[in-house]
N, C-alpha and C positions, 0 to 999 in steps of 0.2 A: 579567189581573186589574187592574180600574184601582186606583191607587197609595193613592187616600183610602180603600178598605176597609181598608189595613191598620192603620189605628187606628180607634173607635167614631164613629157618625157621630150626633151630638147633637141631638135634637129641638130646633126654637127654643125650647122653653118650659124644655124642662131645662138647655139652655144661658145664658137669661137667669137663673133661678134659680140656677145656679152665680156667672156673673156679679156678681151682685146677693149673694152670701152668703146664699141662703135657703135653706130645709132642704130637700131632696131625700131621696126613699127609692128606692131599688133594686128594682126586684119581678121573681123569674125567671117565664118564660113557658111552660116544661115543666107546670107544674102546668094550665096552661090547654089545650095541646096533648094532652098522653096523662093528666092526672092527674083527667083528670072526663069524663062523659057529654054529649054536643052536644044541645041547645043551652045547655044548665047551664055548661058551661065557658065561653063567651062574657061570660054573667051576673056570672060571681066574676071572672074577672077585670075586668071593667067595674065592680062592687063595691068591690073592692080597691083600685080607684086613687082610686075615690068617697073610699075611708075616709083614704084621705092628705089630700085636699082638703079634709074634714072637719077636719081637725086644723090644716090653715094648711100644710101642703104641698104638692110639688110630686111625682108618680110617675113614676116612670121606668122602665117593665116595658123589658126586654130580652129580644133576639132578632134573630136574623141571615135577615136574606131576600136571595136571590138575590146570595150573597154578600157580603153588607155588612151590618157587626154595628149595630145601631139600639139606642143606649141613651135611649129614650123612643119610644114607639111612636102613630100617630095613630090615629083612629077606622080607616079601612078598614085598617090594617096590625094593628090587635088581632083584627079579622073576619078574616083569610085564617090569622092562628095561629092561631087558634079553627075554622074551618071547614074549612082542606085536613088532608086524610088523611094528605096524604103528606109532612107537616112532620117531618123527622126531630129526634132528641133528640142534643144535642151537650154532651158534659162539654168542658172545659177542652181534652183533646186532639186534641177532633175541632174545633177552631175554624180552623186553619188547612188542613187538608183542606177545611173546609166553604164557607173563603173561596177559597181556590183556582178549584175546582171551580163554584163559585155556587150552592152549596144554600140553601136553606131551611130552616131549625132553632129549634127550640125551647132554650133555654138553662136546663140541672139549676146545681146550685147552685153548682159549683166552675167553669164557665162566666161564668156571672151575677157571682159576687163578682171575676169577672179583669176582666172588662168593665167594670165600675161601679168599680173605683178602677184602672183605666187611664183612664177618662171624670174623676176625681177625686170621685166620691162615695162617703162616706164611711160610712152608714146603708144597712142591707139588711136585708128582712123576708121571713123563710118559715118553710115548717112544720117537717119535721123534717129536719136532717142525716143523711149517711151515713154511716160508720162502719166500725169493725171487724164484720165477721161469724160467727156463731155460729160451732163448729169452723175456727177458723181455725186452728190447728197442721195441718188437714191442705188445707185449700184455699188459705191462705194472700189471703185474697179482702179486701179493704181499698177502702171507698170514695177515691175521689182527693180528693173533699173534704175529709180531712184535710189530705193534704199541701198543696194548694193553698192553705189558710186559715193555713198555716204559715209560708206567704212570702208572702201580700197585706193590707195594714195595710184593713181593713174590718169596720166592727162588724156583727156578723149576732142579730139577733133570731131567736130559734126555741124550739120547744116540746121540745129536747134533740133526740136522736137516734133514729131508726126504732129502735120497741120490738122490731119483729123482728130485732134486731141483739144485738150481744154488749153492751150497755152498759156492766159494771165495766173492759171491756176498754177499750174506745171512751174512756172518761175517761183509763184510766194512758196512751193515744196520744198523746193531746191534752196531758198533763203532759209527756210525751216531749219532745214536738213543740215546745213550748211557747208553746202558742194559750194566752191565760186565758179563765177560764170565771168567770163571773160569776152567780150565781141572782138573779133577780129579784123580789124581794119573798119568796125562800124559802132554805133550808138544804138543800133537795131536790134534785137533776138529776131535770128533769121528764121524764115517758114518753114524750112525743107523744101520742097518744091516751089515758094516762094525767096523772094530776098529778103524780103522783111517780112515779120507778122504783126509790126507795129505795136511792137512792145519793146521797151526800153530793158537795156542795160545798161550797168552803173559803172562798168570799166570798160575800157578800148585799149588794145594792144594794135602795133603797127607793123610788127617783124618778128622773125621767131625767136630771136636774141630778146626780144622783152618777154617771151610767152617763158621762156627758158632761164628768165630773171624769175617771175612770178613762182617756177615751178621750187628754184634754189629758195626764195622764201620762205616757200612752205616747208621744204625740208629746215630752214634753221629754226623755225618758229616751232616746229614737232607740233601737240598737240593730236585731234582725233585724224585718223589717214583717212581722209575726204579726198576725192578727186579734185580736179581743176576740170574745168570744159572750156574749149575752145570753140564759141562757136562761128564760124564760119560759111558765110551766105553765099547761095549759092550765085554765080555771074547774074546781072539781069538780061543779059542779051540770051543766055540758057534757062532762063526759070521760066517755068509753065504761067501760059495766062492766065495773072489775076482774077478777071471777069469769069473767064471760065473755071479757074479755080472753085471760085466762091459760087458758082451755079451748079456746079457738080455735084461739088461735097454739099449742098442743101437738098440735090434730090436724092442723093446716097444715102443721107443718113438719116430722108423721110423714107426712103423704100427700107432700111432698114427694121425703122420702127415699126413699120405696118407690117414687115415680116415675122418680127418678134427674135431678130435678130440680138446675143444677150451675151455678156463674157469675152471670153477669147475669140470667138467668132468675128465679135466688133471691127479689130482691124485690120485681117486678110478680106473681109466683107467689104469693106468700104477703098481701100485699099487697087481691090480687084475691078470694082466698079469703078474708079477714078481713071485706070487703065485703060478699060473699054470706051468708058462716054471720051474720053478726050483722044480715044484712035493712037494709045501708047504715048503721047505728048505727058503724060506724068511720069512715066517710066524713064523716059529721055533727063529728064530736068532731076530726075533722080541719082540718073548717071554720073549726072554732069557735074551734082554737087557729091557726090560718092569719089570722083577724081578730081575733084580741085581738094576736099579734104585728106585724099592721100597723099596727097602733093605737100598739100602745108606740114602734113604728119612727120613725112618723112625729112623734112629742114627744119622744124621744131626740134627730133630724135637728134640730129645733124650738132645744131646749136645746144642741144643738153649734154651730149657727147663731148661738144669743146671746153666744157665746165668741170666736167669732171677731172 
C-alpha cells in the first residue's frame, strides 16, 4: 500500500480553497453510488456540487478509489462512482480494509465526516443521519454515525435522522454522546422526509452567521471534538405526505418482520419499500431536503470562511 493513501488525497481545487480560507462543503458519495437509480445518480451528484458553486463555494464529494481516499473528486472520478456496479459502501470502519486492499468505495456519512476533517474541512451537507433503531432493547442495532460525530469536530447539515429510525431515542444518544443539535430556523427535530418528527429541540439558529457563531464557540471552549448538527427541515410544500408517511412505514416495517428482515438489511429494506408504495414521492422529498441542505452548507462554509 503506497504510504500517501494513508491520509486524504486533496483535489487541486479543494486544496487551494483550503489554502486561501474559502468555504468548502464536504458531500459523501454513497448517495450517488447505491442511493439512486443510473443515470439519475450521476445527475445529483453533478447537481450538488453545481449548488455549492452557486453559493461561492467550493465541493468536495468524497470517496476512495482503488485505495486512495480522494476528498474532492474530478469529472471522470464522479462517472466511475456513478457508473461501476461494483463500487462498494464503506462506513468509517471499512476505510482501512478498503485502503489496504485497494478497493473502490463509496463513503456513508460517518466515512465522509472522518475524511473531510482529517482533510481539515469543517462544513458537511447530507440528507439524513443514522441513528438508533426501532426495537433496540432487543437488536441492540446503532448506526456508527453517532459515535463517530462524537469524536470528529464537523458541522453536518442534515434533514434530522432516517424516519425509519427510533428518533426520541436517536436524540437522548446524541445528548448522551454530546454531539449539539441545533434546529435551524425551527423548534422542531426535522423527519427527513418529513418537516417535523415532532420532537423537540433545545436551540434554534436563524442564519448561517449564528450557526458559524456556535461553530467559533466550540472552537474556544476546545474540550472533546464533537460535531455540531444542523438540522435543517426539509420545505413543507416538498415533504412527503404525512399520512402516507406513517401508513407506509407501518406496513414496511410489518412486512419486514414477518420476513425476518435483521441488521444492515433493516434500512435499504425499508427504505426501498417506501420508494415503491409512495410511486418515488419519498425519494423526491429526499431530494429536496438533500438541496436545500447543500444550500445552507455551503453559506454556513461561506459565513465560517468570513471568521477566520
Amino acid at each position: 500500500m503506497p504510504q500517501h493513501t494513508a491520509i486524504p488525497v486533496l483535489s487541486e481545487e479543494v486544496r487551494e480553497a483550503l489554502d486561501r480560507r474559502l468555504p468548502v462543503v464536504a458531500l459523501e458519495s454513497t448517495i450517488i453510488a447505491h442511493g439512486l437509480p443510473r443515470p439519475r445518480n450521476l445527475q445529483v451528484g453533478e447537481e450538488l456540487e453545481a449548488l455549492v458553486r452557486a453559493e461561492g463555494g467550493v465541493p468536495a464529494t468524497i470517496a476512495v478509489l482503488d485505495g486512495v481516499p480522494y476528498v474532492g473528486l474530478d469529472k471522470a472520478q464522479l462517472e466511475r462512482i456513478a457508473g461501476d456496479t461494483a463500487v462498494r459502501k464503506l462506513g468509517h470502519r471499512d476505510l482501512a480494509p478498503a485502503l489496504a486492499a485497494g478497493a473502490t468505495g463509496a463513503t456513508t456519512v460517518s466515512a465522509t465526516a472522518f475524511l473531510a476533517a482529517r482533510a481539515g474541512l469543517r462544513v458537511f451537507a447530507t440528507g439524513g443521519l443514522g441513528g438508533v433503531h426501532r426495537d433496540w432493547t432487543l437488536t441492540q442495532d446503532e448506526s456508527a454515525d453517532l459515535a463517530l460525530l462524537a469524536r470528529t469536530r464537523i458541522t453536518v447539515v442534515c434533514a434530522g435522522v432516517k424516519s425509519i429510525l427510533d428518533v426520541p431515542a436517536t436524540l437522548q444518544r446524541l445528548e448522551t454522546l454530546g454531539v449539539a443539535v441545533v434546529g435551524y430556523g425551527t423548534d422542531r427535530f426535522p423527519g427527513f422526509y418529513l418537516s417535523s418528527s415532532g420532537e423537540p429541540v433545545d436551540w434554534t439558529v436563524h442564519s448561517p452567521r449564528e450557526v458559524a457563531a456556535v461553530m467559533a464557540a466550540q472552537e474556544a471552549l476546545g474540550g472533546p471534538e464533537s460535531a455540531l448538527l444542523v438540522a435543517n427541515p426539509v420545505p413543507e410544500a416538498e415533504q412527503l405526505d404525512p399520512d402516507l408517511h406513517d401508513r407506509v412505514l407501518a406496513e414496511a416495517l410489518e412486512l419486514g418482520r414477518a420476513e425476518g428482515v435483521t441488521g444492515q438489511a433493516v434500512t435499504p429494506f425499508l427504505l426501498d419499500r417506501l420508494v415503491r408504495a409512495t410511486g418515488g414521492a419519498s425519494l423526491e422529498a429526499n431530494l429536496a431536503a438533500v438541496r436545500g441542505n447543500v444550500r445552507l452548507a455551503a453559506r454556513v462554509s461561506a459565513a465560517w470562511a468570513a471568521t477566520r
